[in-house]
C-alpha positions in Angstrom: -15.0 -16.8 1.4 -13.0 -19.6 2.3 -10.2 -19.2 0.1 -6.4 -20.9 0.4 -4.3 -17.2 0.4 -0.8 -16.6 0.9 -0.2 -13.3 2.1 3.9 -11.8 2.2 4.2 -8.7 4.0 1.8 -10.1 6.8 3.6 -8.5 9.9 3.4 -5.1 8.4 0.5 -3.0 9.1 -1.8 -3.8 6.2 -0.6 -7.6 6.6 -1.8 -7.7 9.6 -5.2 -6.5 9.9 -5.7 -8.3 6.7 -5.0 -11.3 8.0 -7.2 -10.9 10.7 -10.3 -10.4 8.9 -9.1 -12.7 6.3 -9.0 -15.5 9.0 -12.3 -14.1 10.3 -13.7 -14.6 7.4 -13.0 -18.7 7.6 -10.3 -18.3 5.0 -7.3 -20.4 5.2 -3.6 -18.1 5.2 -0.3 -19.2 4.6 2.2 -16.9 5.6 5.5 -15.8 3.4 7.8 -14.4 6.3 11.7 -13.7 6.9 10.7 -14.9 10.6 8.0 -17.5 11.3 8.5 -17.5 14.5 7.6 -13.8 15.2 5.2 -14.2 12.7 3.5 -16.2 14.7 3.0 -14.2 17.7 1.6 -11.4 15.7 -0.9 -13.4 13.6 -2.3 -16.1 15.6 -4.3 -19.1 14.1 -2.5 -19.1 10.2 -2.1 -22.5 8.2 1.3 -22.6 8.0 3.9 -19.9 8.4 6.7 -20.4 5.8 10.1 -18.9 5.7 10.8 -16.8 2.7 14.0 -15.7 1.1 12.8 -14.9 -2.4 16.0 -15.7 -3.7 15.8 -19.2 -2.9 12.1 -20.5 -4.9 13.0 -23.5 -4.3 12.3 -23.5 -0.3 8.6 -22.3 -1.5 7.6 -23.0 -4.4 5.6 -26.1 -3.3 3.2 -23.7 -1.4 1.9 -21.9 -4.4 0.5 -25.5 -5.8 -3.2 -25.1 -4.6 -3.7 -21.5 -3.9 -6.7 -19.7 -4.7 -5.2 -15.8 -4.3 -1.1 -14.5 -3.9 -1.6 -11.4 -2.1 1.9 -9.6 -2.5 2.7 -6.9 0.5 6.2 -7.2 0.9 8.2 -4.2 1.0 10.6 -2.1 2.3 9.7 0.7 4.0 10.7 3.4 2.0 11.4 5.9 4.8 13.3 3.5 7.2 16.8 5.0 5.9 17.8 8.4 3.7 17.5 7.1 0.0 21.3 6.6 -0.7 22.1 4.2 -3.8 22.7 0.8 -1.6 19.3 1.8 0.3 17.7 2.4 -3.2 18.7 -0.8 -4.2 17.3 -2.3 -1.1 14.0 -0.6 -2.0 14.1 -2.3 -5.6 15.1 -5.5 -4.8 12.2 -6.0 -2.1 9.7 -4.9 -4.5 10.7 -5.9 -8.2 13.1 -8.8 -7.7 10.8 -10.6 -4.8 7.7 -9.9 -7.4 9.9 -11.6 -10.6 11.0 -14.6 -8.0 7.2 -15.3 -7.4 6.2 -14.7 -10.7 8.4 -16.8 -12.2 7.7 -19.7 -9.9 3.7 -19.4 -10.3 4.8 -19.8 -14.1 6.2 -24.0 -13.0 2.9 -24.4 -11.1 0.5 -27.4 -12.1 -2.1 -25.4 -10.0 -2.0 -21.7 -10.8 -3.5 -19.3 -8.3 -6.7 -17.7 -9.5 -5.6 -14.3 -9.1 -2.3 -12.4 -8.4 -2.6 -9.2 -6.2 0.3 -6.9 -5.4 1.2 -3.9 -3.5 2.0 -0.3 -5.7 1.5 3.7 -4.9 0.0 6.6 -6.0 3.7 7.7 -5.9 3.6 5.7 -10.0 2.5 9.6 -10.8 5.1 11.3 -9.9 3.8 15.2 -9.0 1.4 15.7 -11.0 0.0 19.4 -9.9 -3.7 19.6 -11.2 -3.9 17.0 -13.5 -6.6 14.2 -13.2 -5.0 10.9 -12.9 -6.8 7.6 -14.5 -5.0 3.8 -14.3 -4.0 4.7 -17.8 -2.2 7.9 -16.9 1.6 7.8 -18.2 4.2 7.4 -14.8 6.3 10.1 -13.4 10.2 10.4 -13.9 11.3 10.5 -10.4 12.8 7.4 -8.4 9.7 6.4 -6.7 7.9 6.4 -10.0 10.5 4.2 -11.9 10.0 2.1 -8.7 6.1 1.1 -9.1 6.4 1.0 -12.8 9.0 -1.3 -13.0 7.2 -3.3 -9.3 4.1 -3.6 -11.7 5.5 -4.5 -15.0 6.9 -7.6 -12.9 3.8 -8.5 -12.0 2.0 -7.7 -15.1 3.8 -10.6 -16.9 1.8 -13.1 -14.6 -0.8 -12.4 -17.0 0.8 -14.1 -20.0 -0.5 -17.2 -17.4 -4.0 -16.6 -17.6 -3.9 -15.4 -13.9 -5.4 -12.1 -12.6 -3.2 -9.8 -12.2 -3.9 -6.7 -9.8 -1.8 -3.6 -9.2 -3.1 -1.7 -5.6 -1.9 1.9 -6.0 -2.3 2.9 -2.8 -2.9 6.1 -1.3 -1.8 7.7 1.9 -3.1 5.4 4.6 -4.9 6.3 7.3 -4.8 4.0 10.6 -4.4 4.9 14.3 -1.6 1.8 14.5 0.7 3.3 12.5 1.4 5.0 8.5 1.5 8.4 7.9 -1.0 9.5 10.4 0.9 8.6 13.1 4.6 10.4 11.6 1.8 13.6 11.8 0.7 13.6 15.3 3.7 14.1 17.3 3.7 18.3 15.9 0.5 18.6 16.2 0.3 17.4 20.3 2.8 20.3 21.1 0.9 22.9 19.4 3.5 22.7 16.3 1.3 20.6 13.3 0.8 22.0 9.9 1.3 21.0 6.2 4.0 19.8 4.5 5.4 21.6 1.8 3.5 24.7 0.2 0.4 22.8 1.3 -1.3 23.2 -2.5 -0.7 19.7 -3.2 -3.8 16.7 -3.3 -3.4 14.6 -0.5 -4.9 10.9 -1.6 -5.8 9.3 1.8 -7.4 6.3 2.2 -8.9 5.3 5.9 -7.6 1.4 6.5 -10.7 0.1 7.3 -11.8 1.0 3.5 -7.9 -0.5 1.9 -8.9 -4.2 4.1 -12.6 -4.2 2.4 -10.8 -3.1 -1.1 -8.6 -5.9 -0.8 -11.1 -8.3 -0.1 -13.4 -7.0 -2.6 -10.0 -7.5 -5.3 -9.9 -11.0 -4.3 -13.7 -11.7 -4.7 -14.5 -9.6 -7.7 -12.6 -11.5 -11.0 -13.6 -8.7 -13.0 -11.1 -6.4 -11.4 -7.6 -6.3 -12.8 -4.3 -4.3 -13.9 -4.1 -1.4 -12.1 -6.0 0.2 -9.6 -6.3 3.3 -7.7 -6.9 2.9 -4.4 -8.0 6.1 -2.3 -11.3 8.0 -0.9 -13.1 9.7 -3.3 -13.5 12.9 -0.7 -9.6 13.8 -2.1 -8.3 17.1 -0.3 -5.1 19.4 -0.2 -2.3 18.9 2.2 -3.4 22.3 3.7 -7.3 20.4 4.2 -5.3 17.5 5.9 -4.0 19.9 8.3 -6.8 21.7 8.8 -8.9 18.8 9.5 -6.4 16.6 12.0 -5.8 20.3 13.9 -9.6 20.5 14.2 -10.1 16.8 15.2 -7.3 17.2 17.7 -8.6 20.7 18.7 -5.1 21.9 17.9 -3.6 24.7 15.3 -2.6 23.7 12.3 -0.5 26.6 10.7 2.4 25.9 10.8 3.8 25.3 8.0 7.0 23.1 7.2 9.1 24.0 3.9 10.5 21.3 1.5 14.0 22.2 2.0 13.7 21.8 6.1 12.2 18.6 4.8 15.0 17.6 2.4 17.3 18.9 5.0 15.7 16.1 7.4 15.6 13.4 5.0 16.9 14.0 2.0 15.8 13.0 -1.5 12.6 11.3 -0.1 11.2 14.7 0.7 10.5 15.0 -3.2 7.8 11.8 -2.7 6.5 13.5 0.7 5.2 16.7 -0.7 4.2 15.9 -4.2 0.7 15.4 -5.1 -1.6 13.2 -7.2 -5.1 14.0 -7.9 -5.6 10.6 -8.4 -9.4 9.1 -10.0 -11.1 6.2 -8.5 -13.5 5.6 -11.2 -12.3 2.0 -11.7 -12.6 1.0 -8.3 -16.3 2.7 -7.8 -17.7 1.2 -11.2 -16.5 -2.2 -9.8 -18.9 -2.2 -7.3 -16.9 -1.2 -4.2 -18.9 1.0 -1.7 -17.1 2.9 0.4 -17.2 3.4 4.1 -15.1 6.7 4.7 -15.4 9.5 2.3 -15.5 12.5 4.7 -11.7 12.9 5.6 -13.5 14.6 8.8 -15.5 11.8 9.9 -12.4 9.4 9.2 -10.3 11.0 11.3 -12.7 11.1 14.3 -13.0 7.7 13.6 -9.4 6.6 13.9 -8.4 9.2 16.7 -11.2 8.8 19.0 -10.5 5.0 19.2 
C-alpha cells in the first residue's frame, strides 16, 4: 500500500495489531498518543510518535499536512468505570470532542487526507429485538446510542471537505488478547459460563483478524464511505455464543446470568451488554470484502487454540 497514516488509539487492542500489519504492509504510521514513550515499546518501527492532547491542535496539526488516511481509534473504554455523569462525560469527550478537534483542524490543511476513518458501534441501534438493521436504520434512545450518533455526525462534517468520511460500527470483537472474549472466559474455566441476559438477543461478533482486513480494505477501497456495519455475516444469539465457546472449551454453558445481577455488578452499562442488534452487512459484502471467519465455531477454535 504504502500509504502516510496516522493512527490514534494505537496502544489499544485494534491499534495495535493494525499497526502491525499496517507497517507490514510498507506503510508509513505516525502515531497520535497521550504517551510516546510507551507507545513506542508496544509498536516498534512507527515514523514518528506524536503526543496528543486533542485540546491543544496546535501541538499537531502540522502532522495532518501530507497524510494519505486519519484512522481515528481513540476511545475510552466504556466499561473501565460504572457510567456515572463525570465518567459519561469522560466517554463523550474522548469520542465526539477529540473527533470535532481533528476535524476541525483537517479543515486548515493545505494537504487534506484522502480519507477520514473513525471508530463507532453496533451499540448506534440501541436494542433492537428482531428487527433487521441497514446503515440507514434510525439510532436508538439510550446513552450509548446518543453516543455514536453524535461520535459520527462529528465526523460526518469532514465531508463538507471533500474527504472520505467512514463510520466503522463495530461489532463484538473477537480476539484471544483481549475484548469481550476474554471478560467471557474466566466463568466458563470453572464450570460457571453461560449467556448474559435472557440469552434471545443477536450477538454481532466479528473475529479480529476479519475487523484488521476490513480496515485495510476501508482505506484501499474509495468507494466505501458513511457508515458501515462491521460484523460476520454467520450472526447468532447470545445463547449460540454460549453454546459454541462451552463446546470449544469442552465446558457447560447453562448457566445463565440475569440483567439485574448484571446491573447490580455494573450498573447502567448492563443495558448496552445484553441488548441486541441484528445488524446487516450488505454494504460491506457488496464492496468487495471477502470474509475470512463466518462460522462463529470455526472462529473460536481459531482464537482459543492459539
Amino acid at each position: 500500500m504504502n500509504n502516510k497514516i496516522i493512527v490514534t488509539g494505537a496502544t489499544g487492542l485494534i491499534g495495535r495489531i493494525l499497526c502491525s500489519k499496517l507497517l507490514e504492509q510498507g506503510n508509513e504510521i505516525t502515531i497520535f498518543t497521550r504517551n510516546p514513550e510507551a507507545a513506542k515499546k508496544t509498536i516498534k518501527f512507527a515514523k514518528k510518535y506524536v503526543k496528543w492532547n486533542y485540546n491543544n491542535p496546535e501541538e499537531w496539526k502540522d502532522y495532518l499536512n501530507e497524510t494519505d488516511s486519519i484512522i481515528h481509534l481513540a476511545g475510552t473504554n466504556l466499561g473501565a468505570k460504572r457510567w456515572n455523569y463525570k465518567f459519561k462525560k469522560e466517554l463523550f469527550n474522548s469520542r465526539i470532542e477529540s473527533t470535532r478537534q481533528l476535524v476541525n483542524t483537517i479543515k486548515n490543511c493545505e494537504n487534506k487526507p484522502k480519507s477520514f476513518i473513525t471508530a463507532s458501534a453496533v451499540g448506534f441501534y440501541g436494542d433492537r429485538g428482531e428487527e433487521v438493521l441497514i446503515e440507514k436504520s434510525n439510532p436508538g434512545k439510550d446513552f450509548l446510542s446518543n453516543l455514536c450518533s453524535e461520535w459520527e455526525k462529528e465526523a460526518e462534517k469532514i465531508e463538507d471537505q471533500n474527504v472520505r468520511r467512514v463510520s466503522l460500527r463495530i461489532g463484538l470483537v473477537l480476539s484471544s488478547e483481549g475484548g469481550v472474549l476474554k471478560k467471557f472466559l474466566p466463568p466458563f474455566k470453572i464450570f460457571l459460563g453461560g449467556p448474559l441476559g435472557n440469552g434471545k438477543q443477536w450477538f454481532p461478533w466479528i473475529h479480529i483478524e476479519d475487523l484488521i482486513n476490513i480496515l485495510i480494505h476501508t482505506i484501499k477501497t474509495e468507494s466505501l464511505q458513511g457508515p458501515v456495519n462491521i460484523a460476520s455475516p454467520g450472526i447468532v444469539r447470545m445463547k449460540d455464543f454460549a453454546t459454541s465457546l462451552g463446546k470449544v472449551l469442552q465446558r457447560p454453558s447453562f448457566f445463565q446470568v440475569p440483567k439485574f445481577i448484571l446491573k447490580i455488578a455494573v450498573g447502567e452499562f448492563a443495558n448496552a451488554i445484553v441488548s441486541g442488534q441484528k445488524v446487516s452487512v450488505d454494504k460491506l459484502l457488496n464492496s468487495g470484502y471477502n470474509f475470512r471467519f463466518t462460522d462463529l465455531e470455526n472462529a473460536l477454535k481459531n482464537l482459543l487454540e492459539k
